[in-house]
C-alpha positions in Angstrom: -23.5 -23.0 71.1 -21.0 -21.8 68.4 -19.9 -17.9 69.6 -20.7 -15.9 66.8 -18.2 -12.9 65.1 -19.7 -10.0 63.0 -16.5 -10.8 60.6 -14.4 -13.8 60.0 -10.8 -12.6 58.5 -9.3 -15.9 57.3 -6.4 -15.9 59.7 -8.2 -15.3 63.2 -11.1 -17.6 62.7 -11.6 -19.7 65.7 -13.0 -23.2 66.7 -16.6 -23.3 67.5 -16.8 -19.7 66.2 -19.8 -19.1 63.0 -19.7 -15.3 61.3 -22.8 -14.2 61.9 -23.3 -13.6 58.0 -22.9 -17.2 58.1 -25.9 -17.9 60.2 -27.7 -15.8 58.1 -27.5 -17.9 55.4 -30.4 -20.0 54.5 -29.8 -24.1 55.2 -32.4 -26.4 54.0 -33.2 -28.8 56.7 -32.6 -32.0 54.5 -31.3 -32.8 51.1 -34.4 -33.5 49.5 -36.0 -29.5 50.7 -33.2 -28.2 48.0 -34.1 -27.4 44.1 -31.6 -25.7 41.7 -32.4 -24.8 37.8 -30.3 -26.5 35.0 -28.7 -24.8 32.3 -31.5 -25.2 29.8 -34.1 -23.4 32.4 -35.8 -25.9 34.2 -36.1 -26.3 38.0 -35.6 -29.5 39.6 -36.4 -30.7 43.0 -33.9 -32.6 44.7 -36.9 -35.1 45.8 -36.6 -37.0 42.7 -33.6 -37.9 43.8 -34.8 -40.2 46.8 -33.2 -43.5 47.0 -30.4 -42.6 44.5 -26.5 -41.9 45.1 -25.9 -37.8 44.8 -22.4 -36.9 43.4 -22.0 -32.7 42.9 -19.0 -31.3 41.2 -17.9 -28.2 40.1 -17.4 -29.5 36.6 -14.9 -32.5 36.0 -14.4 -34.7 32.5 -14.7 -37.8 35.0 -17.7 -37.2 36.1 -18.7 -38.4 32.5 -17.0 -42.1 33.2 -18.9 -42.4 37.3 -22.7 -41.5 35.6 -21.6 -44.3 32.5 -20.6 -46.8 35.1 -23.8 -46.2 36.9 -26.5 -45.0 35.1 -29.5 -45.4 37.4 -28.8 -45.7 40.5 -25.8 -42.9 40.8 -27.0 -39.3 39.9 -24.0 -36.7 39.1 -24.8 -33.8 38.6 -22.5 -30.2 38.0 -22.5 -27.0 39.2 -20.0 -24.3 37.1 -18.9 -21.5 38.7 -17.0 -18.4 38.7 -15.0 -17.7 41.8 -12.0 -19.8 41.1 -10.3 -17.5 38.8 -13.0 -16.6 36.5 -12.8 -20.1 34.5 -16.1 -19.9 33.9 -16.3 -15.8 32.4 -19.0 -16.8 30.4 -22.8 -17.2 30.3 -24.9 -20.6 30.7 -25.5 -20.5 27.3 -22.1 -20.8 26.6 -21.0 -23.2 29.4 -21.3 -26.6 27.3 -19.7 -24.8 24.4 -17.2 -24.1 26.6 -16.5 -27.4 27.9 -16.7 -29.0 24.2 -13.9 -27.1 22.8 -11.8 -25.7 25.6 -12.2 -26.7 29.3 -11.9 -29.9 29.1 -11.8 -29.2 25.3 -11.4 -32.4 23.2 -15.5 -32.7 22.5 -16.9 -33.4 25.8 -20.5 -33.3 26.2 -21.8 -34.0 29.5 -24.0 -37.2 30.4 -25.0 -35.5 33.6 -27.3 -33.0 34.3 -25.4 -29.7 34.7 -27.2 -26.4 36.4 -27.3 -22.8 36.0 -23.5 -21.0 37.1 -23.7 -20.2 40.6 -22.1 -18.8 43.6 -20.6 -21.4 46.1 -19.1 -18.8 48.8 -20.2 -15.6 49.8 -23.1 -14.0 50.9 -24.8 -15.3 47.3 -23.9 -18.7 48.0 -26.3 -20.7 46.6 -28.8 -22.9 49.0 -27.2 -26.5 47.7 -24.1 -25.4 48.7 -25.3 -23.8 52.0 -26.8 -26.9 52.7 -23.6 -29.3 51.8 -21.1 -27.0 53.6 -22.9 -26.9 56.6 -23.0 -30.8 56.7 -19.4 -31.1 55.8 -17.9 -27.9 56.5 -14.3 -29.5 55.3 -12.9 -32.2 52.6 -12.3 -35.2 54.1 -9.2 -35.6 52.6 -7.8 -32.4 53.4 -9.1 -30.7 56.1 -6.7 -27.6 56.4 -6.3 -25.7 53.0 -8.1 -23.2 52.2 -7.3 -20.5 49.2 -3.5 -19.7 49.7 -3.4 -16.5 47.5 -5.4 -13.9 49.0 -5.8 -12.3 45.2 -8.4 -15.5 44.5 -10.8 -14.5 47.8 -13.1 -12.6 45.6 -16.1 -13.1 47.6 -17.2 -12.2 51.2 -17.7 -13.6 54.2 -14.8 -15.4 53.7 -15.8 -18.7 56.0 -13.6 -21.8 57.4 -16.1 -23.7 55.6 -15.2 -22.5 51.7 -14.7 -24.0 48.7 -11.6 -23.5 48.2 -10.9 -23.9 44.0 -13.2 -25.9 41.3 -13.3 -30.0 41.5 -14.0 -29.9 44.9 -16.9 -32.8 45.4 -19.8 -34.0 47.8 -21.2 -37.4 47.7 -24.5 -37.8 49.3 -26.2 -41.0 50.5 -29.4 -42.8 49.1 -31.1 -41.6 51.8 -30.3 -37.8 51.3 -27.6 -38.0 54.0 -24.2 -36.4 53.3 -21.9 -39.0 53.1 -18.2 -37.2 52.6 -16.7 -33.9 50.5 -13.4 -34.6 49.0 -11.0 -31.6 48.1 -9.7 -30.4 44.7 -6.8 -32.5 45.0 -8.8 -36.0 45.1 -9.0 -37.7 41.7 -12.8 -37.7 40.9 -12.9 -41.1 39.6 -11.4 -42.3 43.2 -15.2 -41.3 44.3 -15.6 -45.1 43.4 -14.9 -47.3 46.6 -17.3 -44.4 48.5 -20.2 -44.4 45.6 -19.8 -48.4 45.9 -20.0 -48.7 49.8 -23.5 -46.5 49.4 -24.8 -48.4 46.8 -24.9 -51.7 48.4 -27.0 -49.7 50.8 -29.5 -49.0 48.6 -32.5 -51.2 48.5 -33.0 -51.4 44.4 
């Protein structure tokens, strides 16, 4: 059993050691118990979902290219947020303005379904995110870094398990089991060979 800590400063966090704001935190028991509401209001439950590849993003313009490669039997879907340096200072109204004419800019609309701006750290984190980091607590690419400039840790607890910047991604199995999380650093589109290895699990 993980020894729990009432805080967890960055530097002293141990192995097998949880903060006990952490455990605090609700965890759905299984992919399919989360639900999160998209930008234009409406809830979804991640039930519908059954049977389909899951790829979550904090936003990327290549996310576009995966969903048009696979339309029905890969779901992407985007979740902005503000933590990372306030790139996303603006409301969920404004979001796909936002990413049409300035981050990514160039006229990008997204074929994806993208959600309501949300926390992904802290004691707001939102459930989804609860639920992914606890199933991969680190990137499987890069299992070390965490935020380097202390200026950018603008929430609290501050937990082994964080996000670290935007881009960061979680691919999740057609069975609702979470597959890998990839850091900042890994190219989006290089989510193929993984999203391909699930889908010749799937049984449509």
């Amino acid at each position: 059993m993980p020894e729990k800590t009432d805080t967890c400063p960055r530097d002293t966090i141990k192995p097998n050691t949880v903060c006990a704001a952490t455990l605090m935190t609700f965890i759905a028991k299984t992919f399919y118990d989360l639900k999160a509401t998209t930008l234009e209001g409406d809830m979804v439950d991640f039930n519908v979902f059954r049977g389909r590849v899951v790829l979550i993003e904090n936003v990327a313009s290549e996310l576009n290219e995966l969903q048009r490669r696979y339309p029905h039997r890969l779901v992407v879907l985007g979740f902005p947020c503000n933590q990372f340096g306030y790139q996303e200072n603006c409301s969920n109204g404004e979001i796909l303005n936002s990413l049409q004419h300035v981050r990514p800019g160039g006229g990008f609309q997204p074929n994806f379904t993208m959600f309501e701006k949300c926390d992904v750290n802290g004691t707001n984190t939102h459930p989804v995110f609860a639920y992914l980091k606890d199933k991969l607590p680190y990137p499987d690419d890069d299992p070390n870094s965490l935020v380097q400039d202390p200026k950018f840790l603008v929430w609290s607890p501050i937990s082994r398990t964080d996000i670290s910047w935007n881009f960061e991604k979680f691919l999740i199995g057609p069975e609702g089991e979470p597959f890998k999380r990839y850091s900042k650093k890994f190219p989006t589109i290089d989510v193929e060979p993984d999203i391909q290895r699930l889908l010749r699990l799937t049984k449509t």
